[in-house]
C-alpha positions in Angstrom: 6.7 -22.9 64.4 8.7 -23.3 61.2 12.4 -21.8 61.2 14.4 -20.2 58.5 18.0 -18.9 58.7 19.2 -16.0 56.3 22.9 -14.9 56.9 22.9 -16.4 60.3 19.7 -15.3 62.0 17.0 -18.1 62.6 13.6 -16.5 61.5 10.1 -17.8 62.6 7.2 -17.6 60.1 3.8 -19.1 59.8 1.9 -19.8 56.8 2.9 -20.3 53.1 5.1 -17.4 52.2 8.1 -16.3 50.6 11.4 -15.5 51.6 11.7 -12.4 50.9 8.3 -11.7 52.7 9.7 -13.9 55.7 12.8 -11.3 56.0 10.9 -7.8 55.8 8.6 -9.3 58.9 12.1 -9.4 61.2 13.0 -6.4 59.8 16.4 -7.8 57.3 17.1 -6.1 54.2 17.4 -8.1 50.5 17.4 -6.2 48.0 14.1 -5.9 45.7 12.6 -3.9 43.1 10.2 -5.5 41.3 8.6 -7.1 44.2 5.7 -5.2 46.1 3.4 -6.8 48.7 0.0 -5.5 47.3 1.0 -6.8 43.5 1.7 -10.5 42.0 5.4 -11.8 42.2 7.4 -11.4 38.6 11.0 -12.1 40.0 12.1 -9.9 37.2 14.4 -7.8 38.6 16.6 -10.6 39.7 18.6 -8.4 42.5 17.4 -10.5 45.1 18.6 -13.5 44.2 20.7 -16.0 47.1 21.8 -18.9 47.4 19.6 -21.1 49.3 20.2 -24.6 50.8 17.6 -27.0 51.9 17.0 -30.1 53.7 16.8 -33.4 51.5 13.5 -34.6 51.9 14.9 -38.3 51.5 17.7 -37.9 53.5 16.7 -34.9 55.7 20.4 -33.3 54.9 20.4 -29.5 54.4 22.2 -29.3 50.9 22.7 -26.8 48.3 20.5 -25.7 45.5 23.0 -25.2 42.5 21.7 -22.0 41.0 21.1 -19.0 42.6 17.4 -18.2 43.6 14.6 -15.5 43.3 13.6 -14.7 47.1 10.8 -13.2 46.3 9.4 -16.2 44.4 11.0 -19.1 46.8 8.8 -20.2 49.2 9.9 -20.5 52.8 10.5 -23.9 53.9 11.6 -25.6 57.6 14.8 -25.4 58.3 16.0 -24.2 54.8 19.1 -21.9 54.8 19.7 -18.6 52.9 22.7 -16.6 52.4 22.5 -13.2 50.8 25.6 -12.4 51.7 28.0 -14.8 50.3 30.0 -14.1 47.2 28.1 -15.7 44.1 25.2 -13.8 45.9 27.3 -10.4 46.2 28.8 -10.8 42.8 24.8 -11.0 41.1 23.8 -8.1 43.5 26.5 -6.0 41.6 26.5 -7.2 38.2 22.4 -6.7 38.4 23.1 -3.0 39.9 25.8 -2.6 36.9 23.5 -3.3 34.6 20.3 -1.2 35.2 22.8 2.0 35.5 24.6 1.1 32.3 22.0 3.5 30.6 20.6 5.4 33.6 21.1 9.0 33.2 23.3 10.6 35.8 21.1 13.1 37.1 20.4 12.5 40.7 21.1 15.9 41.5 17.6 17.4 39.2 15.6 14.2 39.7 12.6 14.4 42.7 13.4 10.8 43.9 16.6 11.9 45.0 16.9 11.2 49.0 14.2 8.3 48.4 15.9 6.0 45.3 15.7 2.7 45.6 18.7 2.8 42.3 20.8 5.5 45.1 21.0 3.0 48.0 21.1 -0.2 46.0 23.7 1.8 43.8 25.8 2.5 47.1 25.2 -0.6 49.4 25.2 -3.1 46.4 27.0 -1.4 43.4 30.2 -1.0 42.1 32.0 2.2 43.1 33.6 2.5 39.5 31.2 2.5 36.5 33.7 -0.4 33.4 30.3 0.9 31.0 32.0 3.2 28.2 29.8 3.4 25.7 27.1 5.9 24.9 24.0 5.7 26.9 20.7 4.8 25.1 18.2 8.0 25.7 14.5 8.0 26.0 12.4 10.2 26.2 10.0 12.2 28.7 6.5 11.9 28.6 3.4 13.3 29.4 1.0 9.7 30.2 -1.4 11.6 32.6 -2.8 14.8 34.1 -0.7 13.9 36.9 2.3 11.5 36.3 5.4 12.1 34.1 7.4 9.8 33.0 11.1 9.9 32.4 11.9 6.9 30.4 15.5 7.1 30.5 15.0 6.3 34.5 12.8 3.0 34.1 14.6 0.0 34.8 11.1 -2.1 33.7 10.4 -3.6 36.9 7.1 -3.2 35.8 5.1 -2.3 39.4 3.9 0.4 37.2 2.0 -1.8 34.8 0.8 -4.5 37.0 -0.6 -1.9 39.4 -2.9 -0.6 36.5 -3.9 -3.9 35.4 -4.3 -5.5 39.4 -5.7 -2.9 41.4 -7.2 0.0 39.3 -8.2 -2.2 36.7 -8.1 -0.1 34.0 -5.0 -1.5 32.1 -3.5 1.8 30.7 0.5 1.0 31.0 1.9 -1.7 29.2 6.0 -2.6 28.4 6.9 -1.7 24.4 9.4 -2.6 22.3 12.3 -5.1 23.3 15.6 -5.6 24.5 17.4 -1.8 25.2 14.6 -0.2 23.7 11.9 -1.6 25.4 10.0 0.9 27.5 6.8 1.7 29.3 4.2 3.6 27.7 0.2 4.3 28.0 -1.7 2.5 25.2 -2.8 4.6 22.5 -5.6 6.9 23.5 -5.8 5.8 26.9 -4.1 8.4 29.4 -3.0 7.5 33.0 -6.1 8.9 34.1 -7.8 6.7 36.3 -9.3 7.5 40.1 -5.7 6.0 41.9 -3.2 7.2 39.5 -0.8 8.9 41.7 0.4 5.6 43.1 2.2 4.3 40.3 4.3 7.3 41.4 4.6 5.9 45.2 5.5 2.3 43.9 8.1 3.4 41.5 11.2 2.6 43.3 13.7 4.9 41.0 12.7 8.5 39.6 10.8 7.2 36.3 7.4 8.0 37.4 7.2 11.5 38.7 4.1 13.7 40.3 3.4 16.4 38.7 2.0 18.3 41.1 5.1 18.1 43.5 7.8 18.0 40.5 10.9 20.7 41.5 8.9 21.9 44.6 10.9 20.6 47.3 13.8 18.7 47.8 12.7 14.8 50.5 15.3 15.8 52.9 13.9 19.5 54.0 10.2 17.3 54.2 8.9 16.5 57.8 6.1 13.5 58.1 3.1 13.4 59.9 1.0 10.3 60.2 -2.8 11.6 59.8 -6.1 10.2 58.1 -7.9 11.1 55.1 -9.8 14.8 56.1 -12.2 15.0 53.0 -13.7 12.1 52.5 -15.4 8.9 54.5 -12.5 6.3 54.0 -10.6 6.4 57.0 -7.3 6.2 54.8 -4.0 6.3 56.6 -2.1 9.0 54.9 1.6 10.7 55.5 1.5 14.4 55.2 4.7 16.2 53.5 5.1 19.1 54.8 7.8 21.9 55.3 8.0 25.4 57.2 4.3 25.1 57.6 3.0 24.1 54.1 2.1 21.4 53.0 4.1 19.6 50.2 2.3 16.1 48.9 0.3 13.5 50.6 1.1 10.0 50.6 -0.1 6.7 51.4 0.4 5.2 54.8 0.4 1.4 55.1 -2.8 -0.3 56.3 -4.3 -3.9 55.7 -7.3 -3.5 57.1 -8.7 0.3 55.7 -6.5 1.3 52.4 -3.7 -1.0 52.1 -0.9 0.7 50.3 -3.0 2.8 48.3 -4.8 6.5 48.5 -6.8 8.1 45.7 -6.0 10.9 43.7 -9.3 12.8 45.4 -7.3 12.7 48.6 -3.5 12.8 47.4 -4.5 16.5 45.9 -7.5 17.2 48.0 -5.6 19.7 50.7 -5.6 22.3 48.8 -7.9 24.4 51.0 -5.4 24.3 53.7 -3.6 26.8 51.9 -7.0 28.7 50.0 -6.4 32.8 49.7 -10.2 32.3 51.1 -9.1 30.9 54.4 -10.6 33.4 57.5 -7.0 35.2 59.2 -9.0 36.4 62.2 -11.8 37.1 64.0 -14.7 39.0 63.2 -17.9 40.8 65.2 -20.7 42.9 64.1 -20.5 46.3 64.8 -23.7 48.3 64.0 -24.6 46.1 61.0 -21.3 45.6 59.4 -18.2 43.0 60.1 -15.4 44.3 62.1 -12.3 42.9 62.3 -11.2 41.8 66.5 -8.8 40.5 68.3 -9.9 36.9 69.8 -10.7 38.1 73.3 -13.2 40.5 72.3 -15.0 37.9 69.6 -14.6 35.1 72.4 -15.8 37.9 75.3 -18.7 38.8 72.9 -19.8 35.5 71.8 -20.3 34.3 75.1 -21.3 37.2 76.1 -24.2 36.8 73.3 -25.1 33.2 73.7 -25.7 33.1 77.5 -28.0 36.5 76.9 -30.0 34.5 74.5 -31.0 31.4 76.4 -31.4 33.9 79.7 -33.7 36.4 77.8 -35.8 33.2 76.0 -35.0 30.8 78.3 -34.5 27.0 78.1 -34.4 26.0 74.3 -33.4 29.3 72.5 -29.9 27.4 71.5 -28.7 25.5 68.6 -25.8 24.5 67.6 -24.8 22.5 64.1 -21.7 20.4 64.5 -20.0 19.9 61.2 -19.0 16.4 59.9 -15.7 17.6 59.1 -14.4 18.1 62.6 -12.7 15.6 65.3 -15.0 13.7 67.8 -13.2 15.9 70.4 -13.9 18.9 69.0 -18.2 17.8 68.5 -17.6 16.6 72.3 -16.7 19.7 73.5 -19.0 21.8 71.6 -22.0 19.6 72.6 -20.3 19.7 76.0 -20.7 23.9 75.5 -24.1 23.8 74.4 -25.6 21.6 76.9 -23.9 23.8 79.5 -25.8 26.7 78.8 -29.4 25.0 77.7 -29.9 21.3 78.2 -32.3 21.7 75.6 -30.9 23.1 73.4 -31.2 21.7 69.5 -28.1 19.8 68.4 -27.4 19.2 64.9 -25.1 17.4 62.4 -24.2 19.8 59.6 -24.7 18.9 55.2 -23.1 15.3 54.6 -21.9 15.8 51.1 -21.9 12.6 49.2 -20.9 12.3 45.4 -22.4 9.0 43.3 -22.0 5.9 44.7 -18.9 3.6 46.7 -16.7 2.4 44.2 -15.1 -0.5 44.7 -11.6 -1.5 42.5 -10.5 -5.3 41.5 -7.9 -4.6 44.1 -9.9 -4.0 46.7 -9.7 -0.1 47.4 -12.6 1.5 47.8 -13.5 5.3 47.1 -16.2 6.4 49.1 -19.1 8.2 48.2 -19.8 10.2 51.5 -17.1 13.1 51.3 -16.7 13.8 55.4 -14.6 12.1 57.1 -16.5 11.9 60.6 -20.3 11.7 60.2 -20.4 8.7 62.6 -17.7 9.6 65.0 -20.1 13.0 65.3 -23.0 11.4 65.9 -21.1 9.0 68.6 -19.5 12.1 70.4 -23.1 13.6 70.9 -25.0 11.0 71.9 -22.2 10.2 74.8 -23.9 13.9 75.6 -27.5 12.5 75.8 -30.4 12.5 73.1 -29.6 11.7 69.3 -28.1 14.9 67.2 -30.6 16.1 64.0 -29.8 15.6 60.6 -29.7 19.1 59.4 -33.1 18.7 57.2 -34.8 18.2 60.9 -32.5 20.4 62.4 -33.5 23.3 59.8 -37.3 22.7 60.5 -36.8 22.7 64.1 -35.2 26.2 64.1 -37.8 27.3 61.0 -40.5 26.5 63.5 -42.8 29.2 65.0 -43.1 27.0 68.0 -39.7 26.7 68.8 -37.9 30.0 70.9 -34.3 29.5 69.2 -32.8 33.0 68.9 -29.0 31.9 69.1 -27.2 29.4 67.0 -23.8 28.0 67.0 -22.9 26.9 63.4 -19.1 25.1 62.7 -18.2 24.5 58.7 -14.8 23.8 57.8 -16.2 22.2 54.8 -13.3 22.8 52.0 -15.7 24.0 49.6 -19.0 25.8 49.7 -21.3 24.0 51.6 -23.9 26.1 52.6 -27.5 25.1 51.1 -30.5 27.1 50.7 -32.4 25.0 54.0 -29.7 26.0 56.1 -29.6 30.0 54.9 -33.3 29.8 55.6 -33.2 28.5 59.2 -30.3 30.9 60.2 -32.7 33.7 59.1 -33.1 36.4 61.9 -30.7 34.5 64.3 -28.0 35.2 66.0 -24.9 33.2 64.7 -21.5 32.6 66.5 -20.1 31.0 63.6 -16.6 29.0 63.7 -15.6 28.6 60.2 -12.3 27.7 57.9 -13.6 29.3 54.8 -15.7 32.6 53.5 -18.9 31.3 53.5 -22.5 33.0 53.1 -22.9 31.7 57.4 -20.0 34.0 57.8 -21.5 36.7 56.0 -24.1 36.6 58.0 -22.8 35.9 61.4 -22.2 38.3 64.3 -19.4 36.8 65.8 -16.7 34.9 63.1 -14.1 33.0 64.7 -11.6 31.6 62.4 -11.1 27.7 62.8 -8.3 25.2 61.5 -8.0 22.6 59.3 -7.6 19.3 59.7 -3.4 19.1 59.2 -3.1 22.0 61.9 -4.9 19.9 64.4 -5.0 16.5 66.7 -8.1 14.3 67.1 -9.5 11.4 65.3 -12.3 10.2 62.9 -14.7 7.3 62.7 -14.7 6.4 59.1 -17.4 4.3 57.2 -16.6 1.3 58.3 -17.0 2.8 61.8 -13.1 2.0 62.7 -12.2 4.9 64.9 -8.6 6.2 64.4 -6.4 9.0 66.0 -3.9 11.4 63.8 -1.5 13.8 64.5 -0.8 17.7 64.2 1.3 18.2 61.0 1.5 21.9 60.8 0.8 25.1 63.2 -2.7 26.7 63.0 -2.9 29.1 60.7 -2.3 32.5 61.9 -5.4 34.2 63.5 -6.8 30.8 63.8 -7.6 28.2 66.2 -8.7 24.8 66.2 -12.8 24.1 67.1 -11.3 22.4 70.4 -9.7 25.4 71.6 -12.5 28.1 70.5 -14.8 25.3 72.1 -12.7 25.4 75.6 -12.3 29.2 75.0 -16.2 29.8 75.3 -16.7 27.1 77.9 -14.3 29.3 80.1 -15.8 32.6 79.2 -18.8 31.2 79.8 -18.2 30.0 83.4 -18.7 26.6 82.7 -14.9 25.5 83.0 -11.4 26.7 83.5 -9.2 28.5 81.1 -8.0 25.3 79.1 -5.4 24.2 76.2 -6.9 21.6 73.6 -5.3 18.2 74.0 -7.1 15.3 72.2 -6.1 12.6 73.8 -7.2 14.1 77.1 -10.7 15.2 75.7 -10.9 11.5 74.8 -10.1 10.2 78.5 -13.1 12.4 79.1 -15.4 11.3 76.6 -14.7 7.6 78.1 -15.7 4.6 77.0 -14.6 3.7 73.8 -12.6 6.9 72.8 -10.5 6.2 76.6 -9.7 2.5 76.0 -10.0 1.8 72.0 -8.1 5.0 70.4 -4.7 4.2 70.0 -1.9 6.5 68.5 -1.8 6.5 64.5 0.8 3.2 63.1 4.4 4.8 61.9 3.7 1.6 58.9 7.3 1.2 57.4 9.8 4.6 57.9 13.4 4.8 56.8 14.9 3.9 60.3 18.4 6.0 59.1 17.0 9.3 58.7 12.8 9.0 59.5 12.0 9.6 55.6 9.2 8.2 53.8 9.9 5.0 51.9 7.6 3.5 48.9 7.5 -0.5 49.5 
């Protein structure tokens, strides 16, 4: 396997590929900005330039190459030597950092990229520690390119990921480089706003504080943010995310790194679709009927009376009288155990899948991200968890006529939502008609209305399980923040009622054990969600 050697440590690579991309694989630092793995190579920013010897291919002697070189744009070569480290390479490193601050505002302290500047540890590992520039700084101004970036001008130092991103991946060219020399700047051609389906990550990719989010601008300092690797809860991608969060709210989304799903990138349909987690409509605690109106309970009653109601039903109608509708939206751990719950008290009962919501068609972008069209993020990892039961869950048109049947004795249903907007359609109303409804649910919804026993469920940031996206690639994720309060997560409610019911001991939800349960492929293929790239000094969230 071909060898290179930068500063001193011999580095093994395989294929065709650059230095710089030889020396993030082993994990050594040269200093880049304009360079990003998912976009074509400029070697504009010149800060990662080194002196680089290589062997003679006449006389096979390593030797010199006169002229310092672009790593990013030098391919990797047997045996070939690179030193990042030595003066002439030190003395660019500063002159380029002295340069792109000589009319940088000085405003670290107001600016959101603070704690996560590319300019802030260059500026400090690379830079000068005395600023020679005494002249008056050129200003620019801020702007307004989209309905959700800003940009601040003054902080561009035109390493143009920005602009290549629009024209590479999203496709739709709206960011181009004006003017020249110390007025040149980046703008949004005329008429044409930053407003395309993946415009948030021009904000991830921007290595300084030019290219801000609006929606997390002055909301939190990166410092006070924890991170919790998770996947995309609204819609069918599978995206690896990072969720921002802080004293139990969440602050942004961002991408996390995978080759194989989403790359480096997340749409803006994710980035701001958690929302809900923190709706005023979210359901704070449980609810039972009480001579034809909703009173509020504590969970041992609505648990006690809910299992108290189902196992009634199916021994007043017998085998057959229960239903229960698993949402797409939940983990496969969570449909497991509720399936698990049902069959337990009537193997025949009538197992559903709840609405798939879907919105046009896939949409596929010259860079190869894709926005799906199916907004749940586990119809198939549903279905799996189910079957593992025995018998094939309904869709919920069959599921609807099966309850709406004459023929059929169900008088109890089980319904789960946690849909983050209304889902309920007019089939569904119909077929809970003159039921009783145990109903676990995230939002008000008309099920909840109707139900006579509401237990409150969690979202998907204030639980642990995992999701079989579209591609049917089954991935776990993590907990990010504490239920919210008077709620539990469809796991536990789902253990809670298999306990009160007799059909297991008194429990505490833990995915990865439901999933050595399940067996098969959730025991032996589910691994633990990839960190992708982390600060190693302090664990913060770095854009590449």
């Amino acid at each position: 396997m071909p060898k290179i050697t930068i500063d001193g440590k011999a580095l093994e690579f395989e294929g065709r590929k650059m230095i710089l991309q030889v020396a993030r694989e082993h994990g050594v630092e040269i200093p880049h900005y304009c360079y990003h793995p998912g976009l074509s190579i400029v070697a504009s920013c010149r800060i990662c330039l080194a002196e680089v010897a290589q062997p003679n291919p006449k006389t096979g002697k390593v030797e010199l190459i006169p002229k310092l070189m672009p790593t990013c744009q030098t391919p990797a070569a047997d045996g070939m030597e690179v030193y990042t480290q030595s003066p002439k390479s030190i003395a660019n490193q500063k002159a380029v950092m002295e340069y792109l601050l000589i009319n940088h505002p000085l405003d670290c302290p107001v600016c959101d990229q603070a704690g996560e500047c590319y300019l802030q540890d260059y500026s400090y590992r690379y830079g000068r520690a005395v600023s020679r520039f005494e002249e008056d700084k050129i200003k620019q101004p801020v702007k307004d390119i989209g309905p959700h970036v800003k940009l601040y001008s003054d902080r561009c130092i035109m390493c143009s990921r920005c602009v290549r991103f629009t024209k590479e991946v999203s496709g739709t060219g709206e960011l181009g480089v004006f003017g020249r020399g110390s007025r040149e700047q980046i703008d949004v051609f005329p008429g044409q706003p930053l407003a395309n389906e993946l415009s948030g990550n021009v904000v991830d990719i921007c290595p300084v504080g030019a290219l801000l989010d609006k929606d997390f601008l002055f909301t939190q300092r990166v410092w006070f943010l924890k991170v919790t690797p998770s996947i995309d809860g609204i819609t069918a991608s599978g995206d690896n995310i990072w969720i921002h969060h802080n004293e139990g709210r969440i602050y942004r989304i961002k991408p996390r790194e995978n080759a194989d799903i989403n790359k480096w990138w997340i749409s803006d349909e994710i980035r701001y679709g958690w929302k809900f987690v923190h709706s005023d409509q979210r359901l704070q605690g449980p609810r039972r009927m009480q001579y034809g109106t909703q009173v509020e309970a504590n969970w041992e009653r609505a648990i006690a009376e809910a299992a108290e109601s189902l196992q009634r039903m199916v021994k007043e109608k017998g085998p057959g009288s229960l239903a229960l509708l698993v949402s797409p939206m939940l983990a496969s751990e969570e449909a497991y155990l509720l399936g698990k719950l049902a069959r337990g008290l009537d193997k025949q009962a009538v197992i559903g899948i709840g609405p798939i919501p879907t919105a046009g068609a896939d949409k596929t972008f010259p860079g190869g991200y894709t926005i799906t069209a199916e907004k749940c993020p586990n119809r198939r990892g549903v279905q799996r968890a189910l079957e593992g039961l025995g018998g094939s869950p309904l869709a919920l048109a069959d599921w609807a006529k099966a309850l709406a049947d004459k023929a059929t004795k169900v008088a109890g249903v089980i319904v789960t939502g946690n849909y983050p907007s209304n889902w309920v359609t007019k089939e569904l109303t119909a077929a809970l008609s003159r039921k009783s409804i145990v109903a676990l649910e995230t939002l008000e919804s008309e099920v909840c209305k109707r139900a006579d026993v509401v237990l409150p469920a969690a979202t998907w940031a204030e639980k642990a399980g995992c999701f079989e996206n579209h591609q049917n690639r089954i991935q776990a994720f993590e907990q990010a923040l504490a239920p919210l309060e008077g709620s539990r997560p469809e796991g536990q409610i789902a253990l809670d009622l298999l306990a009160a019911c007799g059909l297991a001991g008194q429990g505490i939800y833990d995915a990865a054990a439901v999933r050595q349960e399940m067996g098969g492929v959730w025991a032996s293929e589910v691994q633990a969600p990839r960190l992708g790239q982390l600060r190693p000094a302090d664990m913060q969230y770095v854009a590449l």
